[in-house]
Backbone bond lengths (Angstrom), bond angles and torsions (degrees), N, CA, C in turn:
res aa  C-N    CA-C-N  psi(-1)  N-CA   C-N-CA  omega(-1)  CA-C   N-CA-C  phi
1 X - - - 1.460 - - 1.532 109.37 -
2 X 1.387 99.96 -40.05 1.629 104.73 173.67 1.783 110.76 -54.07
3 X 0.772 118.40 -41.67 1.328 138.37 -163.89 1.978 107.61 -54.56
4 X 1.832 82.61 -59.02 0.831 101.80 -171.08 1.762 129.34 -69.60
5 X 1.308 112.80 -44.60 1.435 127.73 124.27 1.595 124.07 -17.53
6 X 0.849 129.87 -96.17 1.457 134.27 174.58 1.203 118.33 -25.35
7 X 1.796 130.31 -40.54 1.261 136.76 -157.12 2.296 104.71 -117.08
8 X 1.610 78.88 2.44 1.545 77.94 172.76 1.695 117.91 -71.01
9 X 0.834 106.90 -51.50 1.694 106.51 -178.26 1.329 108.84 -47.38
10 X 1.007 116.67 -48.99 1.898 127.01 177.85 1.951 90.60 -50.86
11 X 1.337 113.86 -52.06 1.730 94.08 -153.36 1.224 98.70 -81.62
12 X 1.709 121.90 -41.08 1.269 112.94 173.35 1.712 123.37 -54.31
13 X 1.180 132.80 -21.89 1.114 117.71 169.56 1.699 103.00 -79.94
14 X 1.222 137.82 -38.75 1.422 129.97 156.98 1.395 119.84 -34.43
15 X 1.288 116.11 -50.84 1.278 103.32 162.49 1.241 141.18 -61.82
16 X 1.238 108.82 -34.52 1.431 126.86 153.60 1.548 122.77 -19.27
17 X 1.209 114.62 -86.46 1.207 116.33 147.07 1.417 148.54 -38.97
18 X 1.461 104.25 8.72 1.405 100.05 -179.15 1.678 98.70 -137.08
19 X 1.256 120.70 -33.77 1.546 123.06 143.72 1.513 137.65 -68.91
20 X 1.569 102.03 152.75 1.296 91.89 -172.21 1.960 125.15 -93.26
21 X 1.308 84.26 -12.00 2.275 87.41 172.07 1.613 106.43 -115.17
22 X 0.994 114.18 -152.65 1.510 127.85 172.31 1.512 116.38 -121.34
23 X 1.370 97.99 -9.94 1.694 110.29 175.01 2.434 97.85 -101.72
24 X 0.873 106.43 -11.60 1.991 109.65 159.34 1.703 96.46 -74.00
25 X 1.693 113.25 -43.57 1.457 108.02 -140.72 1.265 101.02 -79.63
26 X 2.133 110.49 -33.52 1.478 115.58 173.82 1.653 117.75 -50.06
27 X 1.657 102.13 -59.13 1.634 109.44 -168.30 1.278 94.51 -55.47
28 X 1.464 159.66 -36.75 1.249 137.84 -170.11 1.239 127.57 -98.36
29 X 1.019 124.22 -9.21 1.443 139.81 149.80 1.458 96.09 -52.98
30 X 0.799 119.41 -76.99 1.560 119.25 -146.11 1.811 101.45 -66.58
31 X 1.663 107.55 -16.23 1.691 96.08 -176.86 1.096 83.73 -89.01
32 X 1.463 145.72 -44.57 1.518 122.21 -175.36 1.087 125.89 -60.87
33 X 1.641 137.62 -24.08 0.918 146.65 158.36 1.694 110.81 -40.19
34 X 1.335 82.90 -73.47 2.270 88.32 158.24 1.246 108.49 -29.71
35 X 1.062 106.27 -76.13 1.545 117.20 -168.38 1.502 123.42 -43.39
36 X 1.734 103.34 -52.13 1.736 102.11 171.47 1.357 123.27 -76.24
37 X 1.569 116.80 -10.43 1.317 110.41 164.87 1.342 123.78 -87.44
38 X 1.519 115.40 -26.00 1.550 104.62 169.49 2.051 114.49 -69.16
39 X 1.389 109.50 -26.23 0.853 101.03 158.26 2.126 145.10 -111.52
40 X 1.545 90.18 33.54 1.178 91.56 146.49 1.334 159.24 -61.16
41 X 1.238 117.08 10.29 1.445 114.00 178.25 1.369 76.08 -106.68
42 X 1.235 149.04 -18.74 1.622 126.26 -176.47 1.276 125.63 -64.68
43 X 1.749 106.30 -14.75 1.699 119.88 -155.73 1.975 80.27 -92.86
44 X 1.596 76.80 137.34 1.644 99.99 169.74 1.401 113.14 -71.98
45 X 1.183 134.64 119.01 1.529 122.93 163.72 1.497 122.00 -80.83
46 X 1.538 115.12 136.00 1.706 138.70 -156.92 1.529 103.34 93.05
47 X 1.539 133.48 -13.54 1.174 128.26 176.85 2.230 89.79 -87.01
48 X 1.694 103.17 147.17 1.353 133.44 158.16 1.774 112.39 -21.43
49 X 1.105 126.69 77.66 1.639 108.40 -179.18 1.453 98.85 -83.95
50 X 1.309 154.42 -7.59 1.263 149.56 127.73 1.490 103.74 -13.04
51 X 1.138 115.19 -87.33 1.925 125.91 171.89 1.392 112.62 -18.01
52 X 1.357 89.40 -83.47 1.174 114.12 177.90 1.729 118.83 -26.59
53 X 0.923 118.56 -68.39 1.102 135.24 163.11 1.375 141.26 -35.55
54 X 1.735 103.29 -50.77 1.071 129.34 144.10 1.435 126.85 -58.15
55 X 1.212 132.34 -7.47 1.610 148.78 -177.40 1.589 109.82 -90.46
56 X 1.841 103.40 -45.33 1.194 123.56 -174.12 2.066 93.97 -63.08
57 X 1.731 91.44 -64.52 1.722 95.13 -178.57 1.653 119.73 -44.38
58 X 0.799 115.96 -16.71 1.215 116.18 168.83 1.469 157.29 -74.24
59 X 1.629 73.46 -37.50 1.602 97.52 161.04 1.281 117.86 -101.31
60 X 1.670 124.63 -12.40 1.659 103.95 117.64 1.092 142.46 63.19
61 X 1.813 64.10 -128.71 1.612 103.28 -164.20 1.406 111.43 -95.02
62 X 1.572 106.76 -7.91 1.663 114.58 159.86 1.452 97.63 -60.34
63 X 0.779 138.58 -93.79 1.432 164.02 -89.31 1.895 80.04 -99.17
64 X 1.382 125.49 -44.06 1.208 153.31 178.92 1.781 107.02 -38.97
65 X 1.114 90.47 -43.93 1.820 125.90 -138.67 1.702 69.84 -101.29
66 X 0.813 146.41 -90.30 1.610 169.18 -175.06 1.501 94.71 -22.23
67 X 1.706 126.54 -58.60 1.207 129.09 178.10 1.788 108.15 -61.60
68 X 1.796 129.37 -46.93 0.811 103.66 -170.20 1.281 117.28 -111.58
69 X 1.667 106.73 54.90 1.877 98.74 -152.80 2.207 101.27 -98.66
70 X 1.145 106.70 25.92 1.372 114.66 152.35 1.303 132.11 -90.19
71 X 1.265 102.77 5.05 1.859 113.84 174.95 1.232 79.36 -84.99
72 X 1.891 105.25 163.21 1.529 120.20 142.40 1.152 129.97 -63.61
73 X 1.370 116.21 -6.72 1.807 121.16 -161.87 1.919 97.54 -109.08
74 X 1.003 100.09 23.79 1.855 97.13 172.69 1.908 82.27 -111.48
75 X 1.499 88.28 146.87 1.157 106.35 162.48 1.616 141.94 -107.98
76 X 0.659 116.14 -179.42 1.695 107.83 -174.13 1.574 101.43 -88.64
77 X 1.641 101.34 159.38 1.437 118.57 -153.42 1.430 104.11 -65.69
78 X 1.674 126.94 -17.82 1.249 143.25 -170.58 1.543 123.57 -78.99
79 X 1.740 92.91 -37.35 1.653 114.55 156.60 1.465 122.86 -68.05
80 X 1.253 122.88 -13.32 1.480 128.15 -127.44 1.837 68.07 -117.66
81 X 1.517 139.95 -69.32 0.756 145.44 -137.22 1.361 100.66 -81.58
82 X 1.534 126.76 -30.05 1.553 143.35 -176.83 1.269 110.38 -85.75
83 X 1.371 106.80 -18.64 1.745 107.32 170.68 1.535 98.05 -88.21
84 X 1.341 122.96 -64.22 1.710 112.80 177.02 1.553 112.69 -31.20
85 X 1.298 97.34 -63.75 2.195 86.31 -175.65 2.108 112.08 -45.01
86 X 1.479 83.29 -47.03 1.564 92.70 -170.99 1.483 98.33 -43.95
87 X 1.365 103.18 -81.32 1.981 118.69 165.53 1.114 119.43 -5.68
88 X 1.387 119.94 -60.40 1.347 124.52 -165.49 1.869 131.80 -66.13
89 X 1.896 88.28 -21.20 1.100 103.85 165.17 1.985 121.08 -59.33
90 X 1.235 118.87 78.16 1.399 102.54 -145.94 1.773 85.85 -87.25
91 X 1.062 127.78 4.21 1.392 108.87 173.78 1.800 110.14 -84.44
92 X 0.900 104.71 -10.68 1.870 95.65 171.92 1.504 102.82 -87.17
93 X 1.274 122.22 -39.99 1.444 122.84 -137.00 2.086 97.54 -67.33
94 X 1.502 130.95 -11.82 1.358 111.85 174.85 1.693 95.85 -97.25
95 X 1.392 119.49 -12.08 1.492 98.63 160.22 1.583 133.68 -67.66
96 X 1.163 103.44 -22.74 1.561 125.03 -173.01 1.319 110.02 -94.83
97 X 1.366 110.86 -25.70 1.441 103.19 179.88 1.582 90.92 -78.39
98 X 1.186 106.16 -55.95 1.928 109.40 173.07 1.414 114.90 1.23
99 X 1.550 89.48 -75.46 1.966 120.14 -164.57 1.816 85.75 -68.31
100 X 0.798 130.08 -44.10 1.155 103.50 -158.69 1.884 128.52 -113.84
101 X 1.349 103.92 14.97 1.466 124.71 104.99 1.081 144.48 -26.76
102 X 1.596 100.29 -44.94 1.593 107.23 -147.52 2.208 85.50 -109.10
103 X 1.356 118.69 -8.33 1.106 122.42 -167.85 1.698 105.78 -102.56
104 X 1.645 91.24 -22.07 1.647 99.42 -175.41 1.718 117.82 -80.23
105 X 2.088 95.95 -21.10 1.312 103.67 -152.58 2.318 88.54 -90.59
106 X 1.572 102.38 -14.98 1.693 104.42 173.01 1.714 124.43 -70.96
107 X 1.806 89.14 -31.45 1.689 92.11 176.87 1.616 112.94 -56.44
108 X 1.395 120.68 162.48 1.225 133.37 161.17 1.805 103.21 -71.62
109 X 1.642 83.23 153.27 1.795 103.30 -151.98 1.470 88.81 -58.70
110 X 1.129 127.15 -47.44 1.964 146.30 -128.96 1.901 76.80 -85.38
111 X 1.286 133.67 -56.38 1.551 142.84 -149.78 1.749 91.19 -92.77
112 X 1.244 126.96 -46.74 1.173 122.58 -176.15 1.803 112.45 -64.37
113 X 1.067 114.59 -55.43 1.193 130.82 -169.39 1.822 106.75 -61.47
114 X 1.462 110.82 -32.86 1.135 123.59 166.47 1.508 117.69 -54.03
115 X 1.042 123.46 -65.09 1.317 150.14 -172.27 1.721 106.09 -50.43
116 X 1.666 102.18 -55.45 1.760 111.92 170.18 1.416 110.75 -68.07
117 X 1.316 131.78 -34.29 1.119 139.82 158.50 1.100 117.89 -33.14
118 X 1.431 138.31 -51.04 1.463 150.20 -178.99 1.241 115.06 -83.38
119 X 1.136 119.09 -29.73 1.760 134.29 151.33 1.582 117.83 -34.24
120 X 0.628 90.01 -83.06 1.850 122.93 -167.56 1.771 99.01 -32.51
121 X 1.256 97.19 159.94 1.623 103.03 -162.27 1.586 95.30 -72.05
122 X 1.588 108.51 174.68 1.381 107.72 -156.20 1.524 141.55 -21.56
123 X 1.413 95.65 74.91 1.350 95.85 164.09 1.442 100.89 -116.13
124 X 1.418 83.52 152.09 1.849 102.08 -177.75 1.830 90.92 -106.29
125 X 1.688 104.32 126.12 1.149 139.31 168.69 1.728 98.77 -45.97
126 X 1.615 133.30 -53.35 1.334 124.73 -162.10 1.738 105.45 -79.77
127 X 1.337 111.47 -22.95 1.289 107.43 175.44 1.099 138.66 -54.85
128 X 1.884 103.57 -49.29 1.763 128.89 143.25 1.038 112.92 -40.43
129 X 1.286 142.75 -48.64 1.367 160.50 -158.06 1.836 98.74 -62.93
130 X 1.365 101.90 -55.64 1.602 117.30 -162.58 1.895 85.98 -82.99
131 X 1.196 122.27 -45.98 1.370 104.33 -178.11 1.291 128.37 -74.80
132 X 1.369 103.30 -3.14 1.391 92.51 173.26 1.585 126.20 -108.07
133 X 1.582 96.80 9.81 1.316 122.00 176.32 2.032 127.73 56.48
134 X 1.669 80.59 49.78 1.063 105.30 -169.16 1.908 97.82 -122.83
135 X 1.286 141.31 -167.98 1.108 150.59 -133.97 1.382 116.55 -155.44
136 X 1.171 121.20 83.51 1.664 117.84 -152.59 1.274 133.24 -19.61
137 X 1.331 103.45 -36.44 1.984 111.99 -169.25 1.635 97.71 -83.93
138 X 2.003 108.48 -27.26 2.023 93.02 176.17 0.797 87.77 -72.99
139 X 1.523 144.35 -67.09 1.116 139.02 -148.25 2.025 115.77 -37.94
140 X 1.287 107.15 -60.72 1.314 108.43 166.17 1.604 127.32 -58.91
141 X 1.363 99.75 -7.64 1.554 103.34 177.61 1.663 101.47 -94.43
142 X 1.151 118.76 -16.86 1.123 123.86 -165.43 2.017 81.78 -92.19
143 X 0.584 137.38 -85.63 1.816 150.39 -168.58 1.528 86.25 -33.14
144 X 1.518 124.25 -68.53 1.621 109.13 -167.05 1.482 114.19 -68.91
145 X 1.421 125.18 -26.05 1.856 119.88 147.26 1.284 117.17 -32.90
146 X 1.547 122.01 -54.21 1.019 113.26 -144.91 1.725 97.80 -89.17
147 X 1.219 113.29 -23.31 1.413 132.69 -169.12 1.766 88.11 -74.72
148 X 1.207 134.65 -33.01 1.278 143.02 -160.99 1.647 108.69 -69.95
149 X 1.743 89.17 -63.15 1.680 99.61 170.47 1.250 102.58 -61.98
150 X 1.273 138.95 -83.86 1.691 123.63 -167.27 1.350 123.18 -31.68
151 X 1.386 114.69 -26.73 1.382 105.08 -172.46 2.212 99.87 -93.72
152 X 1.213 105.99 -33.35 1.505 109.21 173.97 2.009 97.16 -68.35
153 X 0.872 130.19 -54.16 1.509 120.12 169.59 1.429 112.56 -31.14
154 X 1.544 120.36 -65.27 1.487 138.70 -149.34 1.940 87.01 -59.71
155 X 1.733 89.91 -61.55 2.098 99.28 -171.90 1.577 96.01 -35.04
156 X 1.443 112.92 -62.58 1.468 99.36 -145.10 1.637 100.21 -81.24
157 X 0.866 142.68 -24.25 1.581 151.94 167.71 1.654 112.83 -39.75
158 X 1.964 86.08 -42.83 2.029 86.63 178.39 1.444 113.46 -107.57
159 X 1.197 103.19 16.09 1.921 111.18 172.07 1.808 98.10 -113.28
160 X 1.106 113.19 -22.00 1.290 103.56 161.78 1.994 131.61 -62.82
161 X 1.687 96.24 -41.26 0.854 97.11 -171.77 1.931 103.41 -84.04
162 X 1.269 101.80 -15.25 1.617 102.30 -165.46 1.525 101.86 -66.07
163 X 2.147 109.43 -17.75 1.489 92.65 -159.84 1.559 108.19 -76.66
């Protein structure tokens, strides 16, 4: 239990990155949590339970990803694998969550709120789309802009501080 505790912050920010709300990142945590405790007597001791653990979270959030991959906001298996490496780096991931907090809390309310909006567990992207009385393909041009600046904010926010 200790184990398990201790090495949560590390997977939850892994998950982070590989889901799209914080209510994806809860439900799978907590089945892996299931998961690594029913199979704890399997984990080798002197081997990484950090890893370990993180191996379990992963498949997850596959398996996760698999249940809700009729949204538009699942990505392809090619993304999926480039977010894990990215993810896994768990020593950036409370700086980045930091910056990008800290990038979400500069946007305007109307553009920010949009953006979490499209996040959030099942919502369908065309629905927003029709409510906001916009045209599906701007509409997505408008979401990958906005996804553009946050992520050009986040870079220069953590190369600022690195100098």
């Amino acid at each position: 239990m200790r184990s398990l505790l201790e090495h949560e912050p590390q997977v939850r920010a892994f998950l982070r990155g590989l889901l799209p709300s914080w209510n994806d990142v809860d439900e799978v945590l907590q089945e892996a949590s299931l998961v690594a405790w029913r199979k704890f007597p399997e984990f080798q001791q002197g081997t990484a339970f950090g890893g370990w653990f993180l191996t379990i979270a992963r498949f997850e959030a596959l398996k996760y990803r698999r249940r809700i991959a009729r949204t538009p906001l699942v990505f392809a298996d090619d993304v999926w694998d480039l977010l894990a490496v990215e993810a896994s780096e768990a020593e950036t991931q409370p700086m980045y969550r930091q910056h990008l907090e800290k990038c979400l809390a500069k946007m305007p309310a109307d553009k920010r709120d949009l953006l979490l909006k499209v996040h959030s567990a099942g919502v369908v992207m065309r629905d927003i789309a029709i409510q906001s009385g916009k045209r599906e393909q701007a509409f997505y041009k408008v979401i990958q802009r906005l996804r553009a600046t946050l992520i050009e904010c986040i870079s220069k926010s953590i190369s600022i501080e690195n100098v």
